[in-house]
C-alpha positions as MATLAB code, in Angstrom:
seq = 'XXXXXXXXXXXXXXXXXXXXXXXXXXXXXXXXXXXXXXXXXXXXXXXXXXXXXXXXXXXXXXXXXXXXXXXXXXXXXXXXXXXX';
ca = [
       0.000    0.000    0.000;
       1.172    3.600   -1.295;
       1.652    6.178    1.890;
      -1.486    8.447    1.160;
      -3.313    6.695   -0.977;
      -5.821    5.462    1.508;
      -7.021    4.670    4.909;
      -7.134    1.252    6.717;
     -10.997   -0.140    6.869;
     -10.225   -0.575   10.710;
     -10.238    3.108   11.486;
     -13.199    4.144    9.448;
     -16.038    5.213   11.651;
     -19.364    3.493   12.591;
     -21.564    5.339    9.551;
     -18.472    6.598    7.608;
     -19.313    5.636    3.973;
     -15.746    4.872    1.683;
     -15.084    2.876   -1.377;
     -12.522    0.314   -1.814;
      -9.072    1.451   -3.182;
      -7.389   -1.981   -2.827;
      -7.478   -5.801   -0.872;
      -4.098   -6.254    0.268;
      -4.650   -9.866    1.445;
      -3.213  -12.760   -0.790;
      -3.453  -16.822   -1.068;
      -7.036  -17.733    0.468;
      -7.719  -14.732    2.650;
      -7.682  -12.628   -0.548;
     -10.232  -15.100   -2.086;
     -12.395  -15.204    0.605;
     -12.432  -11.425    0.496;
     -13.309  -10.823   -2.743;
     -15.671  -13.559   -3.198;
     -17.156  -11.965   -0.156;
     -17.591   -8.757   -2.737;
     -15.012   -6.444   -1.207;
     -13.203   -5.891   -4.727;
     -11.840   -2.286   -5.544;
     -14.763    0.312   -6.731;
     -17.237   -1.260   -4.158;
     -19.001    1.099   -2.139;
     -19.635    0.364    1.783;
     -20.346    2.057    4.941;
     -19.385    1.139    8.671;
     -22.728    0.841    9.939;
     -21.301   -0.882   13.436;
     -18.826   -2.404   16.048;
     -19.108   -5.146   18.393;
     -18.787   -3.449   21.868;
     -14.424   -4.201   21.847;
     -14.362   -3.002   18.533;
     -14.147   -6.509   16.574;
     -15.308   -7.424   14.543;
     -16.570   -4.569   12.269;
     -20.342   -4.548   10.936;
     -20.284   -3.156    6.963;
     -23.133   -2.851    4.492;
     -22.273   -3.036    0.850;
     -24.277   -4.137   -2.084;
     -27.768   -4.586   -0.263;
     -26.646   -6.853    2.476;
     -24.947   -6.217    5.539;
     -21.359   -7.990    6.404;
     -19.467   -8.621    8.980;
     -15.027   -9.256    9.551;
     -12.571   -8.989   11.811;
     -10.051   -6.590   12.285;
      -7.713   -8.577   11.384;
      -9.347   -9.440    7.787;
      -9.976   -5.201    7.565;
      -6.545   -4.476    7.948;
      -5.912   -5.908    4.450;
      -8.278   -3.208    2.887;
      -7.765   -0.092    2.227;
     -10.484    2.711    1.267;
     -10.961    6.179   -0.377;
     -13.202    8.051    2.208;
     -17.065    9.337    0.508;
     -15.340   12.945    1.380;
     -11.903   12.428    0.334;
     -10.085   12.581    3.547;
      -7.766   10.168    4.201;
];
């Protein structure tokens, strides 16, 4: 990932809107992922946390999607606004 290109998913905010910029993860993870529909040019907002912060609660594409920290730290977004 390029310095300034984007944010992690992890430190988005609960109804902070961004679209994917890029999915990081390789080998299976990065399937999983992407068959999961988080591909670059998808739009998705944080729409909740679990009360210690994992696992993240998304909605994207008319459903709603959850993943751990641990999976969001291999995606990086493009905030609705532009800030980074």
């Amino acid at each position: 990932m390029t310095a300034g290109v984007g944010v992690c998913l992890r430190s988005l905010s609960v109804n902070s809107p961004a679209t994917i910029l890029e999915v990081n993860a390789k080998g299976e993870l990065g399937r999983r992922i992407r068959d999961m529909g988080l591909v670059p040019g998808t739009v998705i907002t944080v729409i909740g946390r679990a009360p210690l912060q994992d696992p993240v609660a998304l909605r994207l594409r008319d459903f709603t999607l959850t993943l751990r920290n641990s999976e969001a730290d291999f995606i990086f977004v493009n905030t609705q606004g532009g800030q980074q």
